[in-house]
Backbone bond lengths (Angstrom), bond angles and torsions (degrees), N, CA, C in turn:
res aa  C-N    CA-C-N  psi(-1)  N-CA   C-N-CA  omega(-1)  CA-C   N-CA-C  phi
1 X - - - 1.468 - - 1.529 109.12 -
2 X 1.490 103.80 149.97 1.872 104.52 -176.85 1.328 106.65 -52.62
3 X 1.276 130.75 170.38 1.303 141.45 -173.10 1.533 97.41 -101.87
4 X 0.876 135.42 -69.10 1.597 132.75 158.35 1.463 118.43 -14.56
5 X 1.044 105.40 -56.29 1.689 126.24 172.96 1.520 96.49 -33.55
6 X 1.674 94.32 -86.26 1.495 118.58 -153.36 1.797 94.31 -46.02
7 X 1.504 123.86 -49.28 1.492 124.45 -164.44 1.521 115.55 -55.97
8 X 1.709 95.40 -33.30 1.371 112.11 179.46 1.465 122.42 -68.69
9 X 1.523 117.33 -36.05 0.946 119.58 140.55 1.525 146.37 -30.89
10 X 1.676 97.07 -69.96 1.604 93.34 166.94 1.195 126.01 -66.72
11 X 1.534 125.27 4.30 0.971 118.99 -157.52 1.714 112.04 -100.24
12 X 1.356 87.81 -24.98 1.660 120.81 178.15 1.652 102.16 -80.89
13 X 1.403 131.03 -37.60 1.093 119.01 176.62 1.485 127.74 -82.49
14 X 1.357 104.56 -19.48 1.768 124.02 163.51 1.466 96.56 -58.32
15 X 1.288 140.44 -44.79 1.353 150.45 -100.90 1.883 71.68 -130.64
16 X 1.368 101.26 -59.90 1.423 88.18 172.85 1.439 149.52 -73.86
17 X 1.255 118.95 -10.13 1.452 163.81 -154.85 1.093 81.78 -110.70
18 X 1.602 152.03 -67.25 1.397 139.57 -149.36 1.713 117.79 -80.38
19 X 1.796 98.41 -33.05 1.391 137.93 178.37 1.617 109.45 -51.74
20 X 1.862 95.85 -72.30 1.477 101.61 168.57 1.789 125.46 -33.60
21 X 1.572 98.66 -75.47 1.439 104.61 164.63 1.440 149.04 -28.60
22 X 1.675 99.44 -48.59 1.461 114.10 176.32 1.263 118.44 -149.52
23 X 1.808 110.91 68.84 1.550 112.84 -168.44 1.023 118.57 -60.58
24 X 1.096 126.53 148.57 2.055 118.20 178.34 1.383 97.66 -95.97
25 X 1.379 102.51 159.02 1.665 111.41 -152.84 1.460 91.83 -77.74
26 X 1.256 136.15 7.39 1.791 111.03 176.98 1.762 106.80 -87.41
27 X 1.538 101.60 -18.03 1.329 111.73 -172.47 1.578 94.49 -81.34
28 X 1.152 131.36 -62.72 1.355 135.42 -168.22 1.638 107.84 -57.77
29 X 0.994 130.28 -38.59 1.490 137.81 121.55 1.548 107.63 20.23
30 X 1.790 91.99 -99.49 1.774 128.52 -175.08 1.606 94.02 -34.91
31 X 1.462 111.43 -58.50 1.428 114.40 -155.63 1.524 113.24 -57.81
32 X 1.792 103.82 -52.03 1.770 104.14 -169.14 1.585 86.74 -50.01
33 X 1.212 135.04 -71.41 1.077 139.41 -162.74 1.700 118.76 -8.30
34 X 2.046 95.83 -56.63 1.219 101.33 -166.31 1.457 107.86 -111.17
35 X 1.750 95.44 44.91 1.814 102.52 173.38 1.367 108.14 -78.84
36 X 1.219 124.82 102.07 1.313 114.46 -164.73 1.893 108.27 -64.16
37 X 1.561 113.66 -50.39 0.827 144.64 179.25 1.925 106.31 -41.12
38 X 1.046 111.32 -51.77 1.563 113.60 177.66 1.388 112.22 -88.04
39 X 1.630 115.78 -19.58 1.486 115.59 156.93 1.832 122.42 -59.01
40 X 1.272 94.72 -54.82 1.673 85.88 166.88 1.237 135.35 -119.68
41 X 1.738 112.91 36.49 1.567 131.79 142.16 1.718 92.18 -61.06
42 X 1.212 113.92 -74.56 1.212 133.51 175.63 2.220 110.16 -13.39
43 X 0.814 97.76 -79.47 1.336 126.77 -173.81 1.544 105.42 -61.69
44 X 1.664 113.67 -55.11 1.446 102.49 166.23 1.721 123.88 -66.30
45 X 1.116 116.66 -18.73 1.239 115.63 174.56 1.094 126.36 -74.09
46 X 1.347 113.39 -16.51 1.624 123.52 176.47 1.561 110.62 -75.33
47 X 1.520 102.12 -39.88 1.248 118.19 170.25 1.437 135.15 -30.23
48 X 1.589 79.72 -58.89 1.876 124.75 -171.83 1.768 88.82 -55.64
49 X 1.750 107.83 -69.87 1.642 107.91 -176.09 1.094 123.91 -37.38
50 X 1.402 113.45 -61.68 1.576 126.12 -176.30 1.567 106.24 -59.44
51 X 1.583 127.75 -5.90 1.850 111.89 175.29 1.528 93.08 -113.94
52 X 1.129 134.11 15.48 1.535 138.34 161.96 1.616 107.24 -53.84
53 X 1.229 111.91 120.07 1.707 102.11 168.71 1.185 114.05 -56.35
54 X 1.541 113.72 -50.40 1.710 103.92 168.04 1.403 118.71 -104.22
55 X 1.151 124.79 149.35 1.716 115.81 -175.62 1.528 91.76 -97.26
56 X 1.993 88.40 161.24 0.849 93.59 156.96 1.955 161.89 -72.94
57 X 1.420 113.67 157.21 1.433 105.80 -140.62 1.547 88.22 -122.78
58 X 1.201 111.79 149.76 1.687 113.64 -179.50 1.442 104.12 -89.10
59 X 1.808 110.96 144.24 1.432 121.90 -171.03 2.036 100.83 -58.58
60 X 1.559 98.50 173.30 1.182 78.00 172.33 1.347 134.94 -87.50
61 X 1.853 108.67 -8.62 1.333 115.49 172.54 1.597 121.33 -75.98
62 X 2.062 105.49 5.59 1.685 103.62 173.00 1.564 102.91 70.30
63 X 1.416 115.89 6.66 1.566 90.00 172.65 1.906 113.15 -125.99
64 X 1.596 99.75 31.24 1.399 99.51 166.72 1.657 101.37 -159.35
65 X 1.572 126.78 173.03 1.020 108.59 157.70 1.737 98.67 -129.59
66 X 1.785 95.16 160.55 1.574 102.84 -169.19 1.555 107.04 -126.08
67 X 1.015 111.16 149.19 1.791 110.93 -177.94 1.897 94.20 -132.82
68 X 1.654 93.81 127.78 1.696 102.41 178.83 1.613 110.49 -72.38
69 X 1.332 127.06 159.56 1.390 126.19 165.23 1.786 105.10 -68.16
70 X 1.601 102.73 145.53 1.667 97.20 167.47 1.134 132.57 -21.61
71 X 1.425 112.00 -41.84 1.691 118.09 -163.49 1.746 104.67 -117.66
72 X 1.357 103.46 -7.80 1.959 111.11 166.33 1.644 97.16 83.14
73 X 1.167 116.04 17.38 1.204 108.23 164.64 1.636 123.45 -102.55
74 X 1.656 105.85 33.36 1.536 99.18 169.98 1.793 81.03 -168.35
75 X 1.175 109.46 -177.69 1.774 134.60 168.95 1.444 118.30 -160.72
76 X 1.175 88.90 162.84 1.877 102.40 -177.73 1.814 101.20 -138.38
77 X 1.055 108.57 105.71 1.642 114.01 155.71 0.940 140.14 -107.49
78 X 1.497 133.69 122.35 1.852 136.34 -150.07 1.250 94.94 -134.82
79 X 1.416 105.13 141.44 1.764 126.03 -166.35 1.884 87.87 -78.79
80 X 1.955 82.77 139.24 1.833 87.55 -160.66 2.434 80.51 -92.74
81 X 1.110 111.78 -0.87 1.350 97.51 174.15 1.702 115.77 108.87
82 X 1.893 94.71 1.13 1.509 95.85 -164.49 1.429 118.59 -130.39
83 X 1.995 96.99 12.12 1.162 97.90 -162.04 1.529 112.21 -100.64
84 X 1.564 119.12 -173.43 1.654 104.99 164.01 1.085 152.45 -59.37
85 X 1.144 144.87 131.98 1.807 123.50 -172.93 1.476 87.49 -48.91
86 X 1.620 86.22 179.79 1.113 125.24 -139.29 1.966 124.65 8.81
87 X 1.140 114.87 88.64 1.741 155.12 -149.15 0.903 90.37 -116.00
88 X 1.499 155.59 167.02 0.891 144.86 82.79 2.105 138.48 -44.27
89 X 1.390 105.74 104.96 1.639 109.78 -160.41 1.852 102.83 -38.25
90 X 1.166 108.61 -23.92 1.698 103.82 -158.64 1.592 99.04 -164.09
91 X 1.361 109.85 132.90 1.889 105.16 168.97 1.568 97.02 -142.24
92 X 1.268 102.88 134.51 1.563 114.28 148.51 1.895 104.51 -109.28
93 X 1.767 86.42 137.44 1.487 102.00 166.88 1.530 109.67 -132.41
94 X 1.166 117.53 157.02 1.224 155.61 -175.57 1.361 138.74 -136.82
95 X 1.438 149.48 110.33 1.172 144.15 -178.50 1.376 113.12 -55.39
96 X 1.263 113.93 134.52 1.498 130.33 -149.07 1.644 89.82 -97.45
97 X 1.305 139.10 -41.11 1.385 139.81 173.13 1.364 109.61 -28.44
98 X 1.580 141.87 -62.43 1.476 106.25 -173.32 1.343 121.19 -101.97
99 X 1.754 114.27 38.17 1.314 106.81 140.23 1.578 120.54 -96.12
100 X 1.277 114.04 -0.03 1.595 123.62 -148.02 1.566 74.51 -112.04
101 X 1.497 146.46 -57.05 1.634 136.18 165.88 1.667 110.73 -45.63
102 X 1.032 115.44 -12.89 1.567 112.36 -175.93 1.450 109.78 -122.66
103 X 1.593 127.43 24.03 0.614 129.18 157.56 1.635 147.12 88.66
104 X 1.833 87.03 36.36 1.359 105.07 -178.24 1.602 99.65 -122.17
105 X 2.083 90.78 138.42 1.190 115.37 174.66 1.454 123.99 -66.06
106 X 1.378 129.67 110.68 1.685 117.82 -174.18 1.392 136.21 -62.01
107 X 1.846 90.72 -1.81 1.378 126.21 -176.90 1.450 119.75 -76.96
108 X 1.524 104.08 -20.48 1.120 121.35 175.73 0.981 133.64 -146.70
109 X 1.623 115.00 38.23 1.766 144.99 161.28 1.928 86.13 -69.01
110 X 1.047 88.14 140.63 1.929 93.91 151.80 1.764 114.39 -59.82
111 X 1.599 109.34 144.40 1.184 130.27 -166.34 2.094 108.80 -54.66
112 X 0.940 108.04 93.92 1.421 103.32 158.49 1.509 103.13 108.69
113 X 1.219 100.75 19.77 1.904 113.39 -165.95 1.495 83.72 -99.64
114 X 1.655 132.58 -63.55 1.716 114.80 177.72 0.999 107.46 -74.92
115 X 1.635 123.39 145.55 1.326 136.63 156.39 1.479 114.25 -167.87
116 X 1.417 99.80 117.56 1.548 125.40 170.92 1.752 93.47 101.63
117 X 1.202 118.41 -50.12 1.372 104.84 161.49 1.749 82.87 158.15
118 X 1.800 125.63 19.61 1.522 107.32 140.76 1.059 105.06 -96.70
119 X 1.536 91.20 -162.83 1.508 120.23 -157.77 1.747 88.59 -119.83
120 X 1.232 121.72 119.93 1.620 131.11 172.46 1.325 116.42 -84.78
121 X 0.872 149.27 104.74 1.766 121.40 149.85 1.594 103.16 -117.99
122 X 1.482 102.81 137.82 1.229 141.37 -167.15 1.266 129.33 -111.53
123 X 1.487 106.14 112.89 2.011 108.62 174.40 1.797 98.21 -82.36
124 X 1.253 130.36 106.29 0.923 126.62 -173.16 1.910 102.74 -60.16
125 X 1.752 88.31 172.03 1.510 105.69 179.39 1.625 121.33 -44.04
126 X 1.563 114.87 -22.91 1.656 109.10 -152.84 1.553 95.20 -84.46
127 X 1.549 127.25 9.26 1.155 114.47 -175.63 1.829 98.02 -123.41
128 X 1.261 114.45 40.19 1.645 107.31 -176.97 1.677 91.47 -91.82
129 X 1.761 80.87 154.20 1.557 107.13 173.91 1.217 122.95 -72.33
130 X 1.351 105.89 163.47 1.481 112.81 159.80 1.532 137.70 -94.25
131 X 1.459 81.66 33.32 1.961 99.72 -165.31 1.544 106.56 -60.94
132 X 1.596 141.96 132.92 0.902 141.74 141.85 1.408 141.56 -52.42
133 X 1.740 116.51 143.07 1.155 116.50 -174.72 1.478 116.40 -42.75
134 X 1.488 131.86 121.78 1.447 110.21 170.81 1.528 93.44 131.83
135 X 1.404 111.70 -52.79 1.508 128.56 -161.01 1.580 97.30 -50.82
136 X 1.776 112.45 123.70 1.451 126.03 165.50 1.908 103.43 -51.24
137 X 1.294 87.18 167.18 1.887 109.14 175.21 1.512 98.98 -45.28
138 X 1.288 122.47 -73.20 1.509 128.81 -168.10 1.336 115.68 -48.62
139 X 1.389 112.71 -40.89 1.344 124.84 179.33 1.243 117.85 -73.49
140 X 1.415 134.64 -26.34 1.417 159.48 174.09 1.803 80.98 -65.20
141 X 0.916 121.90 -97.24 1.564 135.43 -179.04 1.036 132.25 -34.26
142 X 1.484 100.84 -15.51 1.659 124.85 152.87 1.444 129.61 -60.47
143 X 1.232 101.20 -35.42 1.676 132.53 -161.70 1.609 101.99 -91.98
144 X 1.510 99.15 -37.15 1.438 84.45 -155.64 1.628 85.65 -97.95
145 X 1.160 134.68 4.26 1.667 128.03 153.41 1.188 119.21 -36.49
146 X 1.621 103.10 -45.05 1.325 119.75 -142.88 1.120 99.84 -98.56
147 X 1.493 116.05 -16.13 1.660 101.46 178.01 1.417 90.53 -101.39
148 X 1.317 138.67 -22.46 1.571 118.92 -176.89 1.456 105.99 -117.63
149 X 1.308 102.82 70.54 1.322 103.99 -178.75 1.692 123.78 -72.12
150 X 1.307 107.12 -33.09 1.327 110.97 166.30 1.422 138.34 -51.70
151 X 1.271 91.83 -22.67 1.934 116.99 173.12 1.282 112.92 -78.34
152 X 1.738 121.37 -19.41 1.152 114.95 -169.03 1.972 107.85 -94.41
153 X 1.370 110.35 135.68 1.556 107.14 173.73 1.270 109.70 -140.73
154 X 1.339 107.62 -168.23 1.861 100.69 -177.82 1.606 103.33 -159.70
155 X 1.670 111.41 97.67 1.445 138.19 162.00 1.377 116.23 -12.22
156 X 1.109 164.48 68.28 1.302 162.80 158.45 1.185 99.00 -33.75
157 X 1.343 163.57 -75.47 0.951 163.88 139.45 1.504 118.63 38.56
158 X 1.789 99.18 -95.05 1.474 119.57 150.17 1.420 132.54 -82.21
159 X 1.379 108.15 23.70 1.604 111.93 177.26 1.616 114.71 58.39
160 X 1.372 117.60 17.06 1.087 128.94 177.66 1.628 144.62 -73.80
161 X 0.925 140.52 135.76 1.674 147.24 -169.10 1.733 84.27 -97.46
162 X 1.497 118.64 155.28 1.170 149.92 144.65 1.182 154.89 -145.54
163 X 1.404 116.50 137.61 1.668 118.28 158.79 1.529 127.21 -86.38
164 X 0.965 100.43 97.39 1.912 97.80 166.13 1.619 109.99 -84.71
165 X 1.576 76.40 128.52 1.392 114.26 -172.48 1.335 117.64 -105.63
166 X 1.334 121.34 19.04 1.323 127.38 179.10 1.261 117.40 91.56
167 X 1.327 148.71 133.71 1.450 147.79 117.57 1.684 100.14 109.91
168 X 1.692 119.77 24.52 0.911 133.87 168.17 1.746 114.39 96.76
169 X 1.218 107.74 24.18 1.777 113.12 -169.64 1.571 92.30 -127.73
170 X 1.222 117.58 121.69 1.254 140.06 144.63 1.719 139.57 -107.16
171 X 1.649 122.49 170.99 0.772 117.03 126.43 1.140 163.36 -99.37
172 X 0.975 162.05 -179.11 1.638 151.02 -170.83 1.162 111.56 -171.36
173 X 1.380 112.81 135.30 1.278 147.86 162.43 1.607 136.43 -140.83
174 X 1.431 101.41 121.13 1.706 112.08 -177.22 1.249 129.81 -16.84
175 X 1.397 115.19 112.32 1.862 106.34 174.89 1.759 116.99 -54.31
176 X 1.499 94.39 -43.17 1.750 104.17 -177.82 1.907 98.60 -98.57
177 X 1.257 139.60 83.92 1.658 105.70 177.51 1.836 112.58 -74.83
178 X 1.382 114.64 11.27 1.454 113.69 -176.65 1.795 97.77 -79.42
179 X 0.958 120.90 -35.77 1.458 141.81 -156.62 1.329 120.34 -120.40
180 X 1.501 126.62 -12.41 1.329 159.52 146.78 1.935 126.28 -57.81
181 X 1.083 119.32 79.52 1.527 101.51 -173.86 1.593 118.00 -88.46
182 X 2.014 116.08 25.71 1.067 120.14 159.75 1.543 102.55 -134.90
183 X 1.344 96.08 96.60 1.942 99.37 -173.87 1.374 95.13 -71.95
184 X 1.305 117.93 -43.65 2.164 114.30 -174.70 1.212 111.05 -127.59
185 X 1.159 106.89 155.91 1.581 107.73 -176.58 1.741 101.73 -169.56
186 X 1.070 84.55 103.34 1.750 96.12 162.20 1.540 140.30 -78.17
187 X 1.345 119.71 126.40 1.958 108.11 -132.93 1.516 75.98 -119.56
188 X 1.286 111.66 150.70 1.514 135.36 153.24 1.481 142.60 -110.49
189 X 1.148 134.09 108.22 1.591 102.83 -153.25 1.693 97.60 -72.89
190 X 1.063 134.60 165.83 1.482 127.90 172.86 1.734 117.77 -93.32
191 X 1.615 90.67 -20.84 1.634 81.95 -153.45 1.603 116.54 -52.19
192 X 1.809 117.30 -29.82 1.451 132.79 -164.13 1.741 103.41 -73.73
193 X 1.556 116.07 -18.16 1.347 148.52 -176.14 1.531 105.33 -66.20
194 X 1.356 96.14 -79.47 1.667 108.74 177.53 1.590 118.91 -62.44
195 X 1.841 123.22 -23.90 0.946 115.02 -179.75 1.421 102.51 -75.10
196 X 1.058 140.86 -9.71 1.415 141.81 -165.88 1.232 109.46 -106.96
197 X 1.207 126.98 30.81 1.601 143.31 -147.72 1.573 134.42 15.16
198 X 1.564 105.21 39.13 1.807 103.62 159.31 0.952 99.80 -62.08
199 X 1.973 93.15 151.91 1.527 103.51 151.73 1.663 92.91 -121.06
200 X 1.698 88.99 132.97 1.266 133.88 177.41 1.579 107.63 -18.23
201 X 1.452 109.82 -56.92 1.502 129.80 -140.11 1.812 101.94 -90.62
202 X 1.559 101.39 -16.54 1.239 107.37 -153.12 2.225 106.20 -113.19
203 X 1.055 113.27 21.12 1.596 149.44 -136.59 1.858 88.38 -130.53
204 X 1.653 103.99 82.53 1.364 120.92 161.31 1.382 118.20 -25.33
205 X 0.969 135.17 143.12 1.575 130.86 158.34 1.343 112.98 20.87
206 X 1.361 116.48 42.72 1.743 112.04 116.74 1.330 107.53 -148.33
207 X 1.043 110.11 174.92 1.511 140.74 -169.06 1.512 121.22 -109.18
208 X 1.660 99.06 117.45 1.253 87.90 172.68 1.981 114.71 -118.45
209 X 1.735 89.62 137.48 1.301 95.93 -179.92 1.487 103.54 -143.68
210 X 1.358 119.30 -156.89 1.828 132.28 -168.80 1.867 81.24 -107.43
211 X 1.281 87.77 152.95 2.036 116.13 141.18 1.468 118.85 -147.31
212 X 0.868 96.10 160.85 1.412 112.20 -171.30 1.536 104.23 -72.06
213 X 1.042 131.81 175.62 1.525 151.98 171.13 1.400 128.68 157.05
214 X 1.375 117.76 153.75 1.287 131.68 -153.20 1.259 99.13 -99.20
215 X 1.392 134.85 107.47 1.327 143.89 156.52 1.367 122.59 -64.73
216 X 1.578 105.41 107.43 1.539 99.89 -168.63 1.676 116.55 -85.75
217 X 1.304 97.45 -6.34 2.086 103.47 161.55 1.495 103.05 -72.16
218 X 0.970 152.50 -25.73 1.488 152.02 -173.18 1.600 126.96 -131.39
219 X 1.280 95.97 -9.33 1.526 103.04 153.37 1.952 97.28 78.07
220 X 0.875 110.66 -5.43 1.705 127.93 -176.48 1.430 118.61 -100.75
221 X 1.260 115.96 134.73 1.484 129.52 170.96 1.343 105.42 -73.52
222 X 1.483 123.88 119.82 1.643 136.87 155.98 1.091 112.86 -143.38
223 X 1.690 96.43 160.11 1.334 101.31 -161.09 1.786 111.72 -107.31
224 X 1.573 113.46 162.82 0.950 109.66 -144.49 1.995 98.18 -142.64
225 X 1.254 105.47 138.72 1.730 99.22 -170.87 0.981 88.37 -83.76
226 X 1.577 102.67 161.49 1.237 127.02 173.00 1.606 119.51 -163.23
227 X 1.299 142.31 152.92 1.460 162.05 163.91 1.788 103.47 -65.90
228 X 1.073 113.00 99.40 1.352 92.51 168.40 1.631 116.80 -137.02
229 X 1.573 117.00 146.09 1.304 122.90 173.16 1.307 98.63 -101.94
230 X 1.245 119.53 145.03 1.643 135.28 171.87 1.720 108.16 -130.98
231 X 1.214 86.83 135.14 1.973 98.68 166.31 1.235 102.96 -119.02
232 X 1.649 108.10 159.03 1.708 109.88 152.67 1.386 83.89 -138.82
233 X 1.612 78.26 136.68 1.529 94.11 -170.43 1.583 115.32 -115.86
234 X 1.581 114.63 23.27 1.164 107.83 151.86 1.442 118.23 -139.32
């Protein structure tokens, strides 16, 4: 091979090797840009709002906005960018009654998860946005991608966008909802559920079944229980 070649080569892979390590911010820049993945989390979620029977409505303290489930038996609230420290960046709630009819002890829910008589789970504060005063719902949800970007993934499975919300509970919503017949779906992990003695089977309006997911310690797809509410929302 030319000698030029070969230098040119290494020279590009030093070049890359140095790149990886310590990108300079015009490159890191280029990249969010071409996150495809947070481009149309992004984009489907706007989607998701606009086929909501009701849109979303700002809390009353103005420092998040929340959108009800179809039937008002769950919510999602995302920091609109304007509120006080310590906020919580993101909450889904849920009425705590039909795990508490099916047989979970409140004694042994995790600390600060019941209150008033839902069920909380919480992306704590260290991941709030930088959304501006003014900024619509979508745009709020835009922001806070961008600061928790690591939370965000996308279900192959169910064709799904996500927020991880910690400790195996997300939300989700459809990349396609034209072509999608679960545009939302609110996930629960079970295990903190069952240790508190639900039974599974007996757990009002949701469902428990497996999904699939990609385990990045083993490089393998397994499947994994879960609580789930689903809408189609058109």
């Amino acid at each position: 091979m030319n000698k030029k070649i070969l230098v040119g080569i290494g020279l590009f892979l030093l070049a890359a090797a140095v790149l990886a390590f310590n990108p300079p911010a015009a490159l890191i820049k280029a990249l969010s840009v071409a996150d495809v993945t947070a481009i149309y989390a992004k984009k489907s979620y706007a989607e998701m709002l606009a086929s909501l029977p009701e849109k979303p409505v700002a809390e009353a303290d103005g420092d998040s906005w929340r959108f009800l489930a179809p039937d008002g038996s769950a919510s999602f609230a995302w920091d609109s960018g304007t509120g006080a420290a310590g906020q919580h960046a993101a909450l889904m709630r849920a009425p705590a009654e039909p795990f508490l009819r099916a047989g979970a002890d409140p004694a042994k829910l995790p600390a600060g998860m019941l209150r008033d008589g839902m069920l909380n789970i919480a992306l704590d504060s260290a991941g709030r946005s930088a959304a501006k005063t003014g900024a619509s719902p979508a745009e709020s949800f835009a922001d806070l991608i961008d600061a928790n970007r690591e939370r965000i993934g996308y279900h192959f499975q169910l064709g799904h966008f996500g927020l991880d919300l910690g400790g195996g509970n997300l939300l989700e919503w459809a990349g396609d909802p034209v072509a999608n017949s679960l545009d939302l779906v609110f996930v629960l992990d079970p295990e903190v559920f069952l240790g508190a003695g639900v039974d599974k089977d007996r757990v009002d309006g949701w469902l428990f079944g497996s999904v699939v997911i990609h385990d990045a310690a083993s490089g393998r797809k397994v499947e994994v229980p879960k609580f789930l509410k689903p809408f189609n929302l058109r």
